[in-house]
C-alpha positions as CSV (number, residue, x, y, z in Angstrom):
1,X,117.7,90.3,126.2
2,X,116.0,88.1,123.5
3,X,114.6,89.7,120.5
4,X,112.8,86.7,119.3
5,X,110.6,86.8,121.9
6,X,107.6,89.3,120.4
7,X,105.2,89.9,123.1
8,X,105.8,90.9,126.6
9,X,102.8,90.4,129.1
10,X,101.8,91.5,132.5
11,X,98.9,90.0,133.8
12,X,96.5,92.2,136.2
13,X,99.0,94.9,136.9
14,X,96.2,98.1,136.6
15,X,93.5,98.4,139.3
16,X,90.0,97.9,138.2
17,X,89.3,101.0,140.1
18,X,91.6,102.6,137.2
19,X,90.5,100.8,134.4
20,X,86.9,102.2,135.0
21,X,88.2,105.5,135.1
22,X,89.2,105.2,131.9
23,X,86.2,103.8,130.4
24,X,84.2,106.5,132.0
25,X,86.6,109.5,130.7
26,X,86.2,107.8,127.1
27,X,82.8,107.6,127.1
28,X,82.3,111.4,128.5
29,X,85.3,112.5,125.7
30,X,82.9,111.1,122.7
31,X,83.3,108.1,120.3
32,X,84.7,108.5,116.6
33,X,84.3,105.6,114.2
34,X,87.6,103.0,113.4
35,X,90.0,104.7,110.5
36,X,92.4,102.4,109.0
37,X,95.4,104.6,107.9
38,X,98.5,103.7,104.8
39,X,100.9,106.1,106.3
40,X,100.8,108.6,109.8
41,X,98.8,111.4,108.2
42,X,96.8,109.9,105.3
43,X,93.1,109.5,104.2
44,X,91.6,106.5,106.0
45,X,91.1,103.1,103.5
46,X,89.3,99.6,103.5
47,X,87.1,100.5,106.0
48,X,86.3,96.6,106.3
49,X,89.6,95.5,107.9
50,X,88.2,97.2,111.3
51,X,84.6,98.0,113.2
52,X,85.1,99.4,116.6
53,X,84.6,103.2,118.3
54,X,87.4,105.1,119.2
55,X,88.6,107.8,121.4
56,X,92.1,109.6,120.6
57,X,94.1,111.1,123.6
58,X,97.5,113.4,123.1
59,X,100.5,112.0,124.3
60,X,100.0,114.7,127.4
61,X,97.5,112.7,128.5
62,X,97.9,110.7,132.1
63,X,97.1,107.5,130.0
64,X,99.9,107.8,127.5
65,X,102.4,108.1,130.4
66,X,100.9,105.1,132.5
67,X,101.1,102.8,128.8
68,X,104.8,104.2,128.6
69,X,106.2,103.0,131.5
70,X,105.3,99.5,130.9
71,X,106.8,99.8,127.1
72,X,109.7,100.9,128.8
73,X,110.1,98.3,130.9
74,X,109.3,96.1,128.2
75,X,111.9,97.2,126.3
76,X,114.3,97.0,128.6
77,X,113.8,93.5,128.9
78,X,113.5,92.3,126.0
79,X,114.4,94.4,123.0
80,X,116.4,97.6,124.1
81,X,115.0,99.6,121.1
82,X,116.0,103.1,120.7
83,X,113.1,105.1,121.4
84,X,112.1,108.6,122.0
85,X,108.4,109.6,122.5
86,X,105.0,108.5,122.9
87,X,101.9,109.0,120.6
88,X,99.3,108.9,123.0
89,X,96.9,106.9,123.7
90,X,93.5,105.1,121.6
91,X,90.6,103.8,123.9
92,X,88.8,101.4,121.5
93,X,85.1,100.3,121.9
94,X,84.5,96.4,120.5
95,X,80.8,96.1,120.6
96,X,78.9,92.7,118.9
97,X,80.2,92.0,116.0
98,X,83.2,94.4,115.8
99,X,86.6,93.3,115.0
100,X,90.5,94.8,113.8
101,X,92.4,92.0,111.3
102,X,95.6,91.4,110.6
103,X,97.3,94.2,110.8
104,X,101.2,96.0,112.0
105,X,101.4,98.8,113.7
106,X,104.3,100.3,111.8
107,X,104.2,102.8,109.0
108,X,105.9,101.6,105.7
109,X,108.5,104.7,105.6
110,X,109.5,106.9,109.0
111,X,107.0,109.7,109.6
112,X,107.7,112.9,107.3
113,X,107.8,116.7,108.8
114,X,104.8,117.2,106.8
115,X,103.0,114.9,108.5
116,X,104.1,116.0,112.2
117,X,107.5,117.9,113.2
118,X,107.4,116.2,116.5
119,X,107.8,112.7,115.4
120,X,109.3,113.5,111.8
121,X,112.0,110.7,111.0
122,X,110.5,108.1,113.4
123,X,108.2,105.2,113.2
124,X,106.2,103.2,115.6
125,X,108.5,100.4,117.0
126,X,106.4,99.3,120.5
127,X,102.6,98.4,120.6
128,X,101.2,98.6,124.2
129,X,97.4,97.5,124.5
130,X,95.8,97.0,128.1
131,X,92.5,95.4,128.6
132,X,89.8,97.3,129.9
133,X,86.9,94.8,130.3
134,X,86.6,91.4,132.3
135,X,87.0,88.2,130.4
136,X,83.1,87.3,131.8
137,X,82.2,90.7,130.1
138,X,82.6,89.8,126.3
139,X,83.2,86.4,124.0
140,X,85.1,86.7,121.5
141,X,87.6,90.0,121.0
142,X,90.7,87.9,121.2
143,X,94.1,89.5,120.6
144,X,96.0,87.1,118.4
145,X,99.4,88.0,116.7
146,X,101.5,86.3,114.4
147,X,105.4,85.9,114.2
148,X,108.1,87.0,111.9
149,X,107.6,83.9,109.4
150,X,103.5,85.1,109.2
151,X,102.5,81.5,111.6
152,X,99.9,82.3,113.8
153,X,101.0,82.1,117.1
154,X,99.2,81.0,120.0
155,X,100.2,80.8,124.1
156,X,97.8,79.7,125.8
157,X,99.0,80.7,129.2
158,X,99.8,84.2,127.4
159,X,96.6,84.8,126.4
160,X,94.5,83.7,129.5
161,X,96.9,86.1,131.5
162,X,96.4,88.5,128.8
163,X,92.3,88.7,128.8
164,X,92.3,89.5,132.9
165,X,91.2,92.6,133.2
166,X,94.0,95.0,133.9
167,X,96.6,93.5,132.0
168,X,99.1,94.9,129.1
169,X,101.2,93.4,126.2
170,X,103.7,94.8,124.8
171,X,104.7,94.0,121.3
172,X,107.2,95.2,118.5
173,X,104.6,97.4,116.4
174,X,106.0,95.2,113.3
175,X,104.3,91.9,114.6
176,X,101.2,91.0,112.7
177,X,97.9,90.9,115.0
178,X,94.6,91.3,115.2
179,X,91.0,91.5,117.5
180,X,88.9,88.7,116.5
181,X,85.0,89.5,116.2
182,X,83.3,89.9,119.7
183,X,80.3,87.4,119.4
184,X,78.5,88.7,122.8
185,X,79.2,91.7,125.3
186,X,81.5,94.3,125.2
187,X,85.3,94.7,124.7
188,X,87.3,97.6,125.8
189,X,90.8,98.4,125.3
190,X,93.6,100.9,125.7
191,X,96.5,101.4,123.2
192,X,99.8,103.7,122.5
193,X,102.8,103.3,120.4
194,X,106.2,104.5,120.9
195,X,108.0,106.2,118.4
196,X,111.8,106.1,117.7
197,X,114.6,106.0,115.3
198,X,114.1,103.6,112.0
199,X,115.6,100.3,112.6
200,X,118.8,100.0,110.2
């Protein structure tokens, strides 16, 4: 185990076939526009710190469970987090010109029973995202993170297996990162966070 090491990748392990699927239930579900959130159930602020279109699936959904198995065998490599559930699963649409910014995953405080009784006392701890599109398909739309000191942190090898279509990462949801601005095409993506006990 090595909890230093902050992203987990595995290159091409989803079928194209698959990924299409995806794309095509998103686009029958309907698009809403980015929301950038403070806390789990707040109003949505700065809406410059992300452009994109977005569809929301429960953590019933098939999609959720595929993106969970991968965090769990993340995690079970690397970190050995305690977790405890999934919150489903966010298709996002990058067209020209849309972008997310630096940004963590994980809520300031643990999510309240206000806000949801099925995650109340948790927080995000594991960021799965699995790319949707081929890297000829888009420019651009780069998923970049940054470590625990704020350095921007680039693998190169990381990141080339990381743009072939079909692959995931899996990240603690505390890692900075961001989607740099797609300059041509079209970048699709699939993300779910799991949910667990605050780290003490």
């Amino acid at each position: 185990m090595n909890r230093d090491q902050f992203c987990r990748v595995y290159s091409s392990v989803i079928p194209p076939a698959i990924c299409d699927l995806i794309c095509e239930q998103a686009m029958a579900s309907g698009f809403e526009s980015a929301r950038l959130y403070r806390s789990h159930n707040d109003q949505p602020v700065d809406a410059s710190i992300r452009s994109a279109k977005l569809v929301m699936w429960n953590s019933l959904h098939w999609t959720a469970g595929l993106l969970r198995h991968y965090a769990d065998l993340a995690n079970s490599e690397q970190w050995s987090f305690l977790t405890s559930a999934s919150q489903g699963a966010q298709f996002a649409q990058y067209d020209i010109g849309d972008w997310f910014d630096w940004h963590k995953d994980e809520f300031p405080t643990s999510i309240t029973s206000n806000e949801s009784e099925i995650w109340a006392g948790l927080n995000r701890k594991l960021t799965i995202v699995l790319n949707l599109s081929s890297p000829q398909d888009y420019d651009g739309g780069e998923l970049q993170f940054k470590d625990t000191y704020g350095r921007e942190f680039v693998d190169p090898k990381a990141s080339e297996r990381g743009r072939a279509k079909g692959s995931i990462f899996v990240f603690p949801s505390y890692i900075l990162h961001k989607v740099t601005k797609v300059t041509s095409g079209q970048r699709c993506s699939l993300t779910s966070w799991i949910v667990g006990p605050p780290f003490r």
